[in-house]
C-alpha positions in Angstrom: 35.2 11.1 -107.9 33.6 7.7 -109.2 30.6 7.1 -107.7 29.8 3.5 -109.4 28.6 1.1 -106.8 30.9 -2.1 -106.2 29.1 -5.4 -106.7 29.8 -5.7 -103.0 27.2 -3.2 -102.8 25.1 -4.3 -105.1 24.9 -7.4 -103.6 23.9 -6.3 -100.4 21.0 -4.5 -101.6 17.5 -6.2 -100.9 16.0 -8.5 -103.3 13.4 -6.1 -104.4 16.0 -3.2 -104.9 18.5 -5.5 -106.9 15.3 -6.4 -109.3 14.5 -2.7 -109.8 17.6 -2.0 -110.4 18.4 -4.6 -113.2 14.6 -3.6 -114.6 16.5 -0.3 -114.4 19.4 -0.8 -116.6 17.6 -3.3 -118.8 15.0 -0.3 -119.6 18.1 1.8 -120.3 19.9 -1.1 -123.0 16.2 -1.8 -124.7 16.6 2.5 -125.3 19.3 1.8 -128.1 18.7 -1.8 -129.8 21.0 -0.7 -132.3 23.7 -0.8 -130.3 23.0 -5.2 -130.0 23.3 -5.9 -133.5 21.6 -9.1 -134.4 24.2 -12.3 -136.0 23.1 -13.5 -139.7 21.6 -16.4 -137.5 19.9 -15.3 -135.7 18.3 -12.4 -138.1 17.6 -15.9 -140.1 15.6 -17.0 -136.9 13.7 -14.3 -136.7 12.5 -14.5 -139.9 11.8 -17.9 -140.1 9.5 -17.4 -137.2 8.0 -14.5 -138.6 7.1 -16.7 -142.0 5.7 -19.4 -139.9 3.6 -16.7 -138.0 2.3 -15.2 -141.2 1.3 -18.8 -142.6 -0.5 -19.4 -139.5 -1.3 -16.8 -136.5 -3.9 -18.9 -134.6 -0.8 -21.9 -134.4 0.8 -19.8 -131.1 -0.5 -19.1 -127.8 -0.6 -15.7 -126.1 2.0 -15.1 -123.3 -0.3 -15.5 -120.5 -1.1 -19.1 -121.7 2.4 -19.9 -122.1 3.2 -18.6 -118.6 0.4 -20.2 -116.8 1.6 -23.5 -118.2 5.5 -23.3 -117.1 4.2 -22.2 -113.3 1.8 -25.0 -113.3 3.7 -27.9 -114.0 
């Protein structure tokens, strides 16, 4: 008996219910982050923006800053 929902029903679920449910399944993937293994780029990324952070951790803003500026504008 498969009881997967069809996008049909997904799709007709409210707003709010579709958010907790993709909040839902997110939560569940961030669980095992070894199972999204990172490309040689992007590992290369990472670490170039931790070296730049290291150099100079007043040079960022918090989250909250950056957020207030994209919904302002």
């Amino acid at each position: 008996m498969d009881l997967s929902p069809t996008l049909a029903e997904i799709v007709s679920l409210s707003v709010d219910e579709r958010i907790r449910l993709v909040e839902a399944i997110w939560d569940s993937i961030a669980e095992h982050p070894d199972a999204l293994p990172l490309s040689d780029a992007e590992r290369e990324e990472l670490d170039r923006r931790w070296a730049d952070y290291l150099k100079d951790p007043a040079a960022g803003a918090p989250w909250s800053e950056v957020k207030a500026r994209i919904i302002a504008r």
